[in-house]
C-alpha positions as CSV (number, residue, x, y, z in Angstrom):
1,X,-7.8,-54.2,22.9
2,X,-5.9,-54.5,19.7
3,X,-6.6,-58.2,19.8
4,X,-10.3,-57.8,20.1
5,X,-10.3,-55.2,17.1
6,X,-7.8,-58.2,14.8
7,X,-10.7,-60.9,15.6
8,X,-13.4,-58.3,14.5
9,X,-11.7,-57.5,11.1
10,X,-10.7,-61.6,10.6
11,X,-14.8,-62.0,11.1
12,X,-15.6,-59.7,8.5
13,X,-13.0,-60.9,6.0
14,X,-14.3,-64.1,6.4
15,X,-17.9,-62.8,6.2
16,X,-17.1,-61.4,2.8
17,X,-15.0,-64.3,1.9
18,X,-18.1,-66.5,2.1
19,X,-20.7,-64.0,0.2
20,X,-18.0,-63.6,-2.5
21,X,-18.3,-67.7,-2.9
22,X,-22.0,-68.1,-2.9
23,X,-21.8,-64.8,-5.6
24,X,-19.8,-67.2,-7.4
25,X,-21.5,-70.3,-6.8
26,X,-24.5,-68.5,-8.2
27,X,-23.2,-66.9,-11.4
28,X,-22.0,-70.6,-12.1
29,X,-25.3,-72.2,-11.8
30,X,-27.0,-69.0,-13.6
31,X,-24.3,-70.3,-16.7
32,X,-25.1,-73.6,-16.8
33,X,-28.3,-73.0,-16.7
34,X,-28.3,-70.5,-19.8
35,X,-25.8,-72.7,-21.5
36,X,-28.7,-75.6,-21.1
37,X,-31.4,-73.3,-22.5
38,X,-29.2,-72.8,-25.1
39,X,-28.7,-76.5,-26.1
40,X,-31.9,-78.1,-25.2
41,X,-32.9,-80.3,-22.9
42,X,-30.6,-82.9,-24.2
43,X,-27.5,-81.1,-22.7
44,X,-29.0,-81.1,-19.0
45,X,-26.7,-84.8,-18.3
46,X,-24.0,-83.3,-19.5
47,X,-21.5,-81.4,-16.8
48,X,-19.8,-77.8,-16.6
49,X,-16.7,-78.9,-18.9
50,X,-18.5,-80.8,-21.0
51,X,-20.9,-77.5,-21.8
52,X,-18.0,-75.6,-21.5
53,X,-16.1,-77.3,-24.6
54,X,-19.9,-77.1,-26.5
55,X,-19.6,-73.4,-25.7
56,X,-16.3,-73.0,-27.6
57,X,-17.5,-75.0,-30.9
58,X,-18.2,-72.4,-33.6
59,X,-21.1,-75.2,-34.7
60,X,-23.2,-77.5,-31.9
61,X,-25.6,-80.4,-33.8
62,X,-28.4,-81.5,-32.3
63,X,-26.2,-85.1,-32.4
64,X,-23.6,-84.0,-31.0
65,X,-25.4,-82.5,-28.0
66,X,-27.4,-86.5,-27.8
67,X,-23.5,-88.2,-28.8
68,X,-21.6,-86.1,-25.7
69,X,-25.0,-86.8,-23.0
70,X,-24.4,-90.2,-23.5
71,X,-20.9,-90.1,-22.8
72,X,-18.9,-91.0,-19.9
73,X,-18.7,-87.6,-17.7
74,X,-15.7,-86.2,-18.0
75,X,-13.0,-85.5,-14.7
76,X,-10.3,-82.9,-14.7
77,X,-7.5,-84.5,-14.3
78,X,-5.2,-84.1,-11.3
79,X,-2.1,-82.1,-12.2
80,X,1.0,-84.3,-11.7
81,X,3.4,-83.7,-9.1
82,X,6.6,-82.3,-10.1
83,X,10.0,-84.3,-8.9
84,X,13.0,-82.8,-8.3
85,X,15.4,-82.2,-10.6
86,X,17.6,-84.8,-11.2
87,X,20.6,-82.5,-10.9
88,X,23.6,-83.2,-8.8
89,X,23.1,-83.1,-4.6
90,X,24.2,-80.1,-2.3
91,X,27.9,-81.1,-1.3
92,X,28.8,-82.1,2.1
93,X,27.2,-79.5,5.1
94,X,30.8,-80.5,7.2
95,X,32.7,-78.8,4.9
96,X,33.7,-74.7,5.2
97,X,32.0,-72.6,2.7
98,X,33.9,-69.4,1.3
99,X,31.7,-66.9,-0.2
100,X,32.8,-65.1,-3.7
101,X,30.5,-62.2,-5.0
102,X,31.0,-61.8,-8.8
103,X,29.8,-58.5,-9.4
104,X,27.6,-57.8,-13.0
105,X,30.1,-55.8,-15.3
106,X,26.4,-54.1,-16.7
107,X,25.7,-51.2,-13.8
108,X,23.9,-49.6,-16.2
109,X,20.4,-50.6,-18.3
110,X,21.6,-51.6,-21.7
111,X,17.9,-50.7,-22.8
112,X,17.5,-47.0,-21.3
113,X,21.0,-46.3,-20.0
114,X,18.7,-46.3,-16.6
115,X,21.3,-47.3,-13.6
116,X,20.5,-51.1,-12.3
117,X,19.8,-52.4,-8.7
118,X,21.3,-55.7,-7.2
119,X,17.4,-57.9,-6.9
120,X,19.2,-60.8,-5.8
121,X,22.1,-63.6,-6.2
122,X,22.3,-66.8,-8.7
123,X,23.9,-69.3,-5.9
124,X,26.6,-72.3,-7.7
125,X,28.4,-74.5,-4.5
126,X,31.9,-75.4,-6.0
127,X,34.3,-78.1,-4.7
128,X,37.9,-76.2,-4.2
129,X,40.8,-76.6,-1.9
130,X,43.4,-74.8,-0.6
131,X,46.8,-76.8,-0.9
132,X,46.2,-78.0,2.8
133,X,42.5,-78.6,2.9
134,X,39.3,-78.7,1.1
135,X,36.4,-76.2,1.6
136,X,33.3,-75.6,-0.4
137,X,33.7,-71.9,-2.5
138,X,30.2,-70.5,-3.1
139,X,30.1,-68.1,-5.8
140,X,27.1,-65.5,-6.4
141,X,26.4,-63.9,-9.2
142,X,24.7,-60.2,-8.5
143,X,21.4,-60.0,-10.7
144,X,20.6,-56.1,-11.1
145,X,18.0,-54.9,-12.9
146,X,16.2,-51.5,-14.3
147,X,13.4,-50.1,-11.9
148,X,12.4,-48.1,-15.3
149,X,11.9,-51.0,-18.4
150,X,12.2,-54.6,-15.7
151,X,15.2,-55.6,-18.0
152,X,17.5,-57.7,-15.8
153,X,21.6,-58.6,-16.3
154,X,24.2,-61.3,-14.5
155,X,28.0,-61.7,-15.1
156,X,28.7,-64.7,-16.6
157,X,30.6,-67.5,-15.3
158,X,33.9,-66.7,-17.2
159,X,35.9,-69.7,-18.1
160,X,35.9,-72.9,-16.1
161,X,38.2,-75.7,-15.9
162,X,35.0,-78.1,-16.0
163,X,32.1,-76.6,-17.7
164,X,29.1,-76.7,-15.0
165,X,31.1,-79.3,-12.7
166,X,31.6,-79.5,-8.8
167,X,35.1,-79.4,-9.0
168,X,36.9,-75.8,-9.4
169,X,40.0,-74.8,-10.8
170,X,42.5,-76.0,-8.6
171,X,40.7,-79.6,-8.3
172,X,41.7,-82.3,-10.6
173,X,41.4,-85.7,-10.5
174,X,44.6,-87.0,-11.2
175,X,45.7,-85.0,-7.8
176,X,43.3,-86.6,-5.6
177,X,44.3,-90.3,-6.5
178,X,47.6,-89.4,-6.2
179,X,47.2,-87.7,-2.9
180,X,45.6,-91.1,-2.1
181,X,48.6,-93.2,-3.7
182,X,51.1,-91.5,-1.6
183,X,49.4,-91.8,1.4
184,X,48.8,-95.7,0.7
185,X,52.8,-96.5,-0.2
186,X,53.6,-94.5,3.3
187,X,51.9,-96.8,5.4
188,X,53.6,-99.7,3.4
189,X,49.7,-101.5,2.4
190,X,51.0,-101.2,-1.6
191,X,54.0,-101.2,-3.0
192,X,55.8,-98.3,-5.5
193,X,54.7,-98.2,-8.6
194,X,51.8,-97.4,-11.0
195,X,49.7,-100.3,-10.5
196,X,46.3,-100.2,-9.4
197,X,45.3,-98.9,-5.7
C-alpha cells in the first residue's frame, strides 16, 4: 500500500517537474523573442548569449547588431575539470592509526559570548612511532561554532618539529638511517663506519 501511494507522489513530481520546464522553456523563447523586437530583424541569427551580452551594453548600434550576426556563434565553454590536489598521498592503510582529539581552547563565541557546538573535525594523518614500532597518529581538530552569529573556531596546530610534514615529533631522519645502518653492520653486508649504505 505504501509503495503504491510512493509511485503516485514520484508521478506527480515528475508531472510538475516537466510543466515547470516547458514554463521555462517558454519564458525563454518569449525573451528572445522580445529581445529580437527590440534589436530588429538583424539580431534574429544571432543566439541567446550573444542577445544576452547586447542586453547588458548600455548603447546597441545598428552596426554592431549587423558586426555580431555575422559572427561566428558563440559556445559556452565547457567548465574544466578539476585535478586533485597535488598534495602528498594518504600514508600506508597497513599501518595502526591512533586517534588524538585536540579540543578548541574557544568554548565560547568570541563575537556574542554565545557557547559553541563541535560541527565537525579538521583530519591531519601524521607519521609517529613508538620506540618499538611505527603507527600512523591521526590528530582532529574540533571545529565549534555559534548557532547565534555562524562564527566558527579550531585550535591550532601548536608547534611542530616539521612545519606541515608527515613526520611527527619523535621521527627524525637521522634515526631512521641509522636504525637501518645498525641493522646492515649486524648481518655483516657493510662494514663499521660512516661510509655510505
Amino acid at each position: 500500500m505504501a509503495g503504491l501511494v510512493l509511485e503516485v507522489h514520484i508521478a506527480s513530481l515528475e508531472r510538475g517537474l516537466a510543466w515547470e520546464r516547458l514554463k521555462i522553456q517558454s519564458l525563454t523563447e518569449a525573451l528572445r523573442q522580445e529581445r529580437i523586437d527590440k534589436y530588429g530583424p538583424k539580431s534574429e541569427p544571432l543566439n541567446d548569449l550573444q542577445l544576452e551580452l547586447l542586453d547588458g551594453e548600455p548603447g546597441v548600434t545598428r552596426e554592431e547588431i549587423e558586426a555580431e550576426s555575422r559572427r561566428e556563434p558563440m559556445t559556452p565553454t565547457a567548465s574544466r575539470e578539476r585535478k586533485p590536489h597535488p598534495g602528498r598521498s594518504r600514508l600506508p592503510e597497513t599501518l595502526p592509526r591512533v586517534d588524538e582529539v585536540l579540543a578548541c581552547a574557544q568554548e565560547n563565541c568570541t563575537s556574542c559570548g554565545g557557547a559553541t557546538k563541535v560541527i565537525g573535525y579538521d583530519d591531519s594523518e601524521v607519521l609517529d612511532r613508538d620506540p618499538a614500532r611505527w603507527f600512523v597518529r591521526l590528530v582532529k581538530r574540533d571545529k565549534r561554532a555559534c548557532p547565534e552569529c555562524s562564527r566558527w573556531a579550531m585550535r591550532g596546530w601548536g608547534r611542530r618539529l616539521v612545519a606541515k610534514g608527515l613526520a611527527g615529533d619523535r621521527v627524525r631522519a637521522g634515526q631512521t638511517i641509522r636504525a637501518v645502518r645498525l641493522a646492515l653492520r649486524w648481518s655483516g653486508r657493510v662494514a663499521a663506519g660512516r661510509g655510505p649504505i
